[in-house]
C-alpha positions in Angstrom: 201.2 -132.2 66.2 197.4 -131.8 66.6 195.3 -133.1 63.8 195.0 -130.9 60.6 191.8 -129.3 59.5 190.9 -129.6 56.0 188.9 -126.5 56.3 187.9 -123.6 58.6 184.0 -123.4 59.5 182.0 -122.3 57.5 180.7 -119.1 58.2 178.3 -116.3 57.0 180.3 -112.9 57.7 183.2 -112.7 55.3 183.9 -116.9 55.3 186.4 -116.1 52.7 188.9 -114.3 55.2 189.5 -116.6 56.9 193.1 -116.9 58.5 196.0 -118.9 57.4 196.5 -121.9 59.4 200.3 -121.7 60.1 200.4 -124.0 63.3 202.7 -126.1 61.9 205.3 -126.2 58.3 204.0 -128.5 56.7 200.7 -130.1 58.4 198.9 -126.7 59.7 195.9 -127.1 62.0 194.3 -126.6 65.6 192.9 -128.8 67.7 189.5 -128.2 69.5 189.0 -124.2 69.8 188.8 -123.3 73.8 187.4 -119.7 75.0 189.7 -117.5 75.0 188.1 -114.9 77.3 188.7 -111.3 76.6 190.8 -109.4 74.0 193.6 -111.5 74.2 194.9 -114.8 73.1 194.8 -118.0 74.9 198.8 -119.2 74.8 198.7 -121.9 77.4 202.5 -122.9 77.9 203.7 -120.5 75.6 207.1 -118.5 76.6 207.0 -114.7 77.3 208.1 -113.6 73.7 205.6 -115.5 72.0 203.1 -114.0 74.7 204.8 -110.6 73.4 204.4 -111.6 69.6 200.5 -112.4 70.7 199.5 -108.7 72.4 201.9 -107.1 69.8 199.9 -108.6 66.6 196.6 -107.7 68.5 197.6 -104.3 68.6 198.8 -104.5 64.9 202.4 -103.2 65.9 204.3 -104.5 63.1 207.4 -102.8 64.6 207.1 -104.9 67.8 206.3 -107.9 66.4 209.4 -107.9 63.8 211.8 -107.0 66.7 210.5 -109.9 68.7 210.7 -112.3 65.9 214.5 -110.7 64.9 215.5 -111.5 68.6 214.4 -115.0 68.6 215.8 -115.2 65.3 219.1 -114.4 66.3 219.1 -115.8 69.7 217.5 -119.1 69.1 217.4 -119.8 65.6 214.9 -119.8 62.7 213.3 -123.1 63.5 212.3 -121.9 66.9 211.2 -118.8 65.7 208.8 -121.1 63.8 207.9 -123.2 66.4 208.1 -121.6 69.4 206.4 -118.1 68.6 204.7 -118.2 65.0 202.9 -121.4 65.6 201.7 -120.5 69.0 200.6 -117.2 68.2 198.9 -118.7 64.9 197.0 -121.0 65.9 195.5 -118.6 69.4 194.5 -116.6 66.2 193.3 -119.2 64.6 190.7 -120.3 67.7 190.1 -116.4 68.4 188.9 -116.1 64.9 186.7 -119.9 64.6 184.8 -118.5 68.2 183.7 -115.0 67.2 185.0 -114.0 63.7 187.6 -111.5 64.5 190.9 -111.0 64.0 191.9 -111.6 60.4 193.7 -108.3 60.3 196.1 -109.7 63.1 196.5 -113.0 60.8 197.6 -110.9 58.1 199.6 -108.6 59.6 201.4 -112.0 61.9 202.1 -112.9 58.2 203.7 -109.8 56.8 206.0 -109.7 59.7 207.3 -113.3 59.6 207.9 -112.6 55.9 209.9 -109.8 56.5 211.6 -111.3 59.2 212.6 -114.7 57.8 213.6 -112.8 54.2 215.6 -110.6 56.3 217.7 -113.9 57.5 218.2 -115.6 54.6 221.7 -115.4 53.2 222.7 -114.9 49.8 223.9 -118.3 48.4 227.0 -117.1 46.6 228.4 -120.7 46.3 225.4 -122.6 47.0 226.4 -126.4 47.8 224.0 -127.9 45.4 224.7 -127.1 41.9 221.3 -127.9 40.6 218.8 -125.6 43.1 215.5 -126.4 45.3 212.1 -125.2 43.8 209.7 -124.3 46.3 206.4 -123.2 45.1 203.2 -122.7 46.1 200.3 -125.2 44.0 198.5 -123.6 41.4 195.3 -121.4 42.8 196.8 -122.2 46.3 197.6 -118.6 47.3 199.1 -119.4 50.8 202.6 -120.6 50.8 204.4 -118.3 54.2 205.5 -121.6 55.3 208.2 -122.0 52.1 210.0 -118.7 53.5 211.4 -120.1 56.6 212.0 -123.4 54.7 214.2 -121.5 52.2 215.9 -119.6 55.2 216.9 -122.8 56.8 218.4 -124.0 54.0 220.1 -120.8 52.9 221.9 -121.0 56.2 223.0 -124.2 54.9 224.5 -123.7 51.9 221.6 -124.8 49.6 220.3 -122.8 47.1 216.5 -122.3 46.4 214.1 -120.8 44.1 211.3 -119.6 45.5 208.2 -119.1 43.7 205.5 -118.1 46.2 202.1 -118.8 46.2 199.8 -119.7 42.9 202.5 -121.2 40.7 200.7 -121.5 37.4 200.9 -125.2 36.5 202.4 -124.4 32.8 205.1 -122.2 35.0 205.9 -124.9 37.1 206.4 -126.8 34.3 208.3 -124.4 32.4 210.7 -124.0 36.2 211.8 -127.5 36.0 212.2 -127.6 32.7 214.6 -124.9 32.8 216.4 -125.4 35.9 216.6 -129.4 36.0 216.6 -129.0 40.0 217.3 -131.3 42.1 214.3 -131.1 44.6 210.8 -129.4 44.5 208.5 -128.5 47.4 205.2 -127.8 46.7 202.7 -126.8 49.2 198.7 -127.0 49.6 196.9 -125.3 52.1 192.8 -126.3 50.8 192.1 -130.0 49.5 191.2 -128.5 46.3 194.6 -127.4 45.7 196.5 -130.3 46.1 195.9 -131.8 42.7 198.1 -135.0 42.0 198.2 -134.7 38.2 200.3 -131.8 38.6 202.7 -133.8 40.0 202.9 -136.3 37.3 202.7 -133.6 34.8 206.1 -132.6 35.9 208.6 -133.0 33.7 211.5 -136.1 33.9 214.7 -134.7 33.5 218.0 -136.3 32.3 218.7 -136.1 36.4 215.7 -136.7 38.1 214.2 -134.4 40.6 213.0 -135.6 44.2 209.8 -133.9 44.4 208.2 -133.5 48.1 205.0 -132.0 49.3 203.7 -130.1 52.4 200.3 -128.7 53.6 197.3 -130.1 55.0 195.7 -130.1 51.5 197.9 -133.3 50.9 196.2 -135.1 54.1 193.8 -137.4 52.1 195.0 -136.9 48.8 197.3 -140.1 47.4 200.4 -138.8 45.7 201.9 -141.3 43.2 204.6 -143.2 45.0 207.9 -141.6 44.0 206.4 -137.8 46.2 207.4 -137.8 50.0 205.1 -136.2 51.5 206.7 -133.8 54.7 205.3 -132.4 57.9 206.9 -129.9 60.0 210.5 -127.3 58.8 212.9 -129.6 60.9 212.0 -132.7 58.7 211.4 -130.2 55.5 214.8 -129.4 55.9 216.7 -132.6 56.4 215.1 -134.3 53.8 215.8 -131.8 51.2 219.2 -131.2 52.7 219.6 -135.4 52.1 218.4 -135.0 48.5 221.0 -132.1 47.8 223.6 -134.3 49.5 222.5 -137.3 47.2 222.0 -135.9 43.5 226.1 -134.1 44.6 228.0 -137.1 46.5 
């Protein structure tokens, strides 16, 4: 996986809407930005459905773009949904937007659609496998957190039950969550540096059964979580591990 950026350039015109990084789960980044040429994205390597997702984004057809990620989906599964069409198309976005500025609207509407999409395929957990459930939240203030839905997806198709939170989990709600619930893992993701503040983590409260807490985003890159956090790059490992702590606090 390329190296993570801890931030987008800084720009004059709007720096604040900037796209989401989703190149990757849990470590989201591009490496160095190449001309893309044109109106359309530069996908070197990228199959014909992702190309698809790419023009179908540009042209904001949310239609399109849900029926090409539903097809993958149910063809190839949700992790290469994930990695073989999000992340390409995010992060030809991503370099599109860091050489001339436009096409934040496509970013957002790329993210509607893969929320839709991966709610859409996540099972009810009627009889979830884990008897305490999986927190996944967003850090307080960090108000991106699209790569927790295809996390909790997976792991619905697994038998585990989650909680999801979203994006800008108030730290006395996070609190309050495990406090209540007494789950047996939490996920907690940072996008921006700024977000990913360790003392929430050790603000968390000990339960009688302790929960394995785990942490994704390139926010975390350079920030020293206390020992006892695993930190977690990419939905395949995401969802192992968690599946391993489920597994472990129910032998």
């Amino acid at each position: 996986m390329s190296a993570a950026a801890d931030q987008p350039p800084t720009r004059t015109d709007g720096a604040h809407d900037h796209p989401v990084l989703l190149s990757g789960v849990f470590e989201s980044g591009v490496g160095t930005p190449a001309n893309t040429g044109g109106r359309g994205l530069r996908m070197p390597g990228a199959g014909r459905r992702a190309r698809g997702l790419g023009r179908a984004v540009l042209a904001l057809d949310s239609t399109t773009a849900q029926q090409l990620l539903a097809e993958e989906v149910a063809e190839h599964g949700l992790i290469s949904t994930w990695e073989n069409l999000v992340q390409p198309v995010s992060r030809a976005l991503t370099e599109r937007w860091e050489i001339s500025g436009a096409g934040v609207e496509a970013t957002h509407l790329l993210t509607e659609c893969v929320v839709a999409v991966m709610v859409r395929a996540t099972p009810l957990v009627t009889q979830p496998r884990n008897p305490r459930p999986v927190l996944l939240a967003g850090m307080p203030e960090e108000r991106h957190s699209l790569p927790l839905y295809p996390l909790a997806a997976v792991l619905a198709t697994r038998g585990i039950a989650t909680r999801q939170f979203g994006a800008a989990l108030p730290a006395r709600a996070l609190i309050a969550a495990v406090r209540r619930t007494a789950p047996a893992a939490v996920v907690l993701w940072a996008q921006l540096p700024r977000h990913a503040d360790p003392d929430v983590l050790d603000a968390l409260p000990r339960t009688r059964q302790p929960a394995r807490v785990f942490v994704g985003g390139p926010g975390w890159e350079h920030t020293t979580a206390p020992p006892s956090v695993h930190r977690i790059t990419d939905l395949a490992e995401a969802a192992t591990l968690v599946e391993q702590a489920v597994a472990d606090d129910n032998p």
